[in-house]
N, C-alpha and C positions, 0 to 999 in steps of 0.2 A: 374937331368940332363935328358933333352930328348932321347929318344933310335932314334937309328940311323934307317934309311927309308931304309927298304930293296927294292933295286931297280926289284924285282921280282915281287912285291906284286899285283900290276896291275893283271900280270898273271895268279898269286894263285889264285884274286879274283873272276876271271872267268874259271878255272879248278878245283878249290878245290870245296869238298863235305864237309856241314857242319856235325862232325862226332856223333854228339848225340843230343838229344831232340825232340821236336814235328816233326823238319824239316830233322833230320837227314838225308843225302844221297841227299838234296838239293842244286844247285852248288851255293856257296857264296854268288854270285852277284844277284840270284836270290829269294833272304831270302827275305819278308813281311818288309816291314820299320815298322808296331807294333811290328814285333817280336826283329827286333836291338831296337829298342825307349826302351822294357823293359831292353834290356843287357845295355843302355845309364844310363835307372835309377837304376839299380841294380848293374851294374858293368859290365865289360868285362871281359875274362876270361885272368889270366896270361898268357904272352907269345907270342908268333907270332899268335896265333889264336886270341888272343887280338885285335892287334896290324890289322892284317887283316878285324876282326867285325869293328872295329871302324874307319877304312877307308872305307869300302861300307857304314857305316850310313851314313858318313858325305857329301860320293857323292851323296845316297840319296837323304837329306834332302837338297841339293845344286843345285837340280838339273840337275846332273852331268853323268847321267845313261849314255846320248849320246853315250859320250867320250868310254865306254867299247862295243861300238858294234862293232866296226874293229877287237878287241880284242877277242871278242869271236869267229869274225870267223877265226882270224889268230890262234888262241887256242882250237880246240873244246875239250869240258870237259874229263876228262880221267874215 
């Protein structure tokens, strides 16, 4: 069964810090598409941080960046 679309997640994906790895302290929307492409071929991680990695890839790879720039400035990172 599909999990349910937290209507926040936009937000997250342009405040939240990614919290460990190479990029760590990195804000979401701002992470390398090679560095999502490997969490695509290895997996995402459980969870809402999941769930978050695998919505920026897909805007990504969609070419969808546009769309988060009102977003950042209505949100600047925390």
């Amino acid at each position: 069964m599909p999990q349910a679309t937290d209507p926040d997640i936009l937000k997250k994906i342009v405040t939240m810090r990614m919290p460990f790895g190479k990029y760590k302290d990195t804000i979401i929307c701002d992470l390398p598409v090679h560095y999502l492409e490997w969490f695509a071929r290895e997996g995402f991680p459980a969870g809402k941080l999941g769930m978050i990695l695998s919505t920026i890839y897909e805007i990504k790879i969609n070419g969808l960046e546009y769309l988060l720039v009102p977003l950042k400035r209505a949100f600047p990172p925390t």
